[in-house]
N, C-alpha and C positions, 0 to 999 in steps of 0.2 A: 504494500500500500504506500501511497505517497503519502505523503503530511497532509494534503488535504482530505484523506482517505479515501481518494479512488485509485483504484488499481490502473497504471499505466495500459493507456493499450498499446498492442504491439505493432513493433516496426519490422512490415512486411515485406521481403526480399522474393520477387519471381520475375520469371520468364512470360515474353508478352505474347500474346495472342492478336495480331490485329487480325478484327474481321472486317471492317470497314463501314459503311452506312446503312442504312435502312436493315438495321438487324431486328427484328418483328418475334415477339412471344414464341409466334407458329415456326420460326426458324431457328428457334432456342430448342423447343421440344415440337416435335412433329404433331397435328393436333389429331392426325389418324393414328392410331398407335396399340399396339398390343398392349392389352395394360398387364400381363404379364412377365413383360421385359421392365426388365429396370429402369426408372427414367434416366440415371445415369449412363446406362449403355446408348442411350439415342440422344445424347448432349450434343446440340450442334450438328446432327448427320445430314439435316436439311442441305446445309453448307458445305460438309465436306465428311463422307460416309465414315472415315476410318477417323475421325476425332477426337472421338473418345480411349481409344487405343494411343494417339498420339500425345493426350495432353496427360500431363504426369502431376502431384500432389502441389502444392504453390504457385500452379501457374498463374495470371491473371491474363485476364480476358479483356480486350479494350475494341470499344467503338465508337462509331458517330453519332447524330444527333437522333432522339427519343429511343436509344436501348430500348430494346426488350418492348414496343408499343403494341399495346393489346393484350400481355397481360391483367388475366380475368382473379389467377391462383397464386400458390406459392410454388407449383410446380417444375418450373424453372428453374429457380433458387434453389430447393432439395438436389433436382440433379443437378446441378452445378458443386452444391458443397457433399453430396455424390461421386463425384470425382478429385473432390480435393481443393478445386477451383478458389483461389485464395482471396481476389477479388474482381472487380470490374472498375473498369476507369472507363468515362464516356464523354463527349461531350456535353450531353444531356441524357436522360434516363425515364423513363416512363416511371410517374409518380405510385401506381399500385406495385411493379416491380422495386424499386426504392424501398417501400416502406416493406414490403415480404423479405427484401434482405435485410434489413435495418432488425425487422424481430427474429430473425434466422442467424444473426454476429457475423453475415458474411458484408463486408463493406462496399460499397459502391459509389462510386465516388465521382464528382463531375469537374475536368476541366476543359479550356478553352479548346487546346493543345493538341486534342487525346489522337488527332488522324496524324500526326507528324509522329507519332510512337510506331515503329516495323516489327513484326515478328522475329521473336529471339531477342528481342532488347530484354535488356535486363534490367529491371522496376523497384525503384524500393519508395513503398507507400510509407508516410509518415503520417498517421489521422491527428494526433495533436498538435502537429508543425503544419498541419494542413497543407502539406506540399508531395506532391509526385516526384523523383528523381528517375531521368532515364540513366543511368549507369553507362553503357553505351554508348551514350551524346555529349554526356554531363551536363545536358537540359535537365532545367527545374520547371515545374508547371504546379502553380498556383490549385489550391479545390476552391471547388466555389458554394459547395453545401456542407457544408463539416462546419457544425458552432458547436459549445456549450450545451446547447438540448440532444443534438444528433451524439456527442460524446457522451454523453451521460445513460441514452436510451441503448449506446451498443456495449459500454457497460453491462448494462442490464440482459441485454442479448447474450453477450458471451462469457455470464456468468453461470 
């Protein structure tokens, strides 16, 4: 615990994912779907079939403007922290997505920046520095949703 007695949260280190723009709920998780397959195993397949196979525990996942639009659930969010998925950086995010990860401790996080991030960059999220590092670039990119209420509610998430 810190002195003010909240637990630090942590500063997360992974590998980028970009997928690019108009990434939509139904191309997160496919909306026809066996519902006896894992939703982790169909993470992203709309996009690129063998995805799940390739992304490994801490990855994060980054994209353009309204993430995930048209999430109805949280189903998305499970298979994503299903795979390990450590967070998303967007430049905007669909607000029912946001708030399912926000009560799930998986972060998501928006800035200006997020399409000038490539696949394989290497990410280290800082949510109380509120700042993205591309490792990679040694680009820094601002968040622009992480205050005080959002730190304290993923607190509560990932405790």
């Amino acid at each position: 615990m810190s002195a003010s007695g909240w637990a630090r949260c942590p500063i997360l280190t992974g590998r980028a994912w970009a997928l690019g723009l108009d990434v939509t709920a139904s191309l997160i998780l496919p909306p026809a779907r066996d519902p006896s397959t894992p939703p982790g195993d169909l993470l992203l397949t709309p996009i690129d079939p063998d995805f799940p196979s390739r992304v490994t525990p801490g990855d994060i996942l980054v994209g353009g403007g309204d993430f995930a639009a048209g999430t109805s659930d949280d189903a998305g969010v499970r298979a994503m922290l299903a795979r390990g998925i450590a967070a998303v950086i967007a430049y905007s995010i669909d607000p029912a997505f946001a708030r399912a990860a926000l009560e799930r401790g998986l972060p998501a996080v928006e800035v200006y920046e997020a399409l000038a991030i490539h696949t394989g960059a290497t990410l280290r999220l800082d949510l109380e520095g509120t700042r993205v590092v591309n490792m990679s670039s040694g680009d820094r990119y601002p968040i622009r949703n992480v205050d005080d209420a959002y730190l304290a509610r993923f607190r509560q998430a990932d405790a």
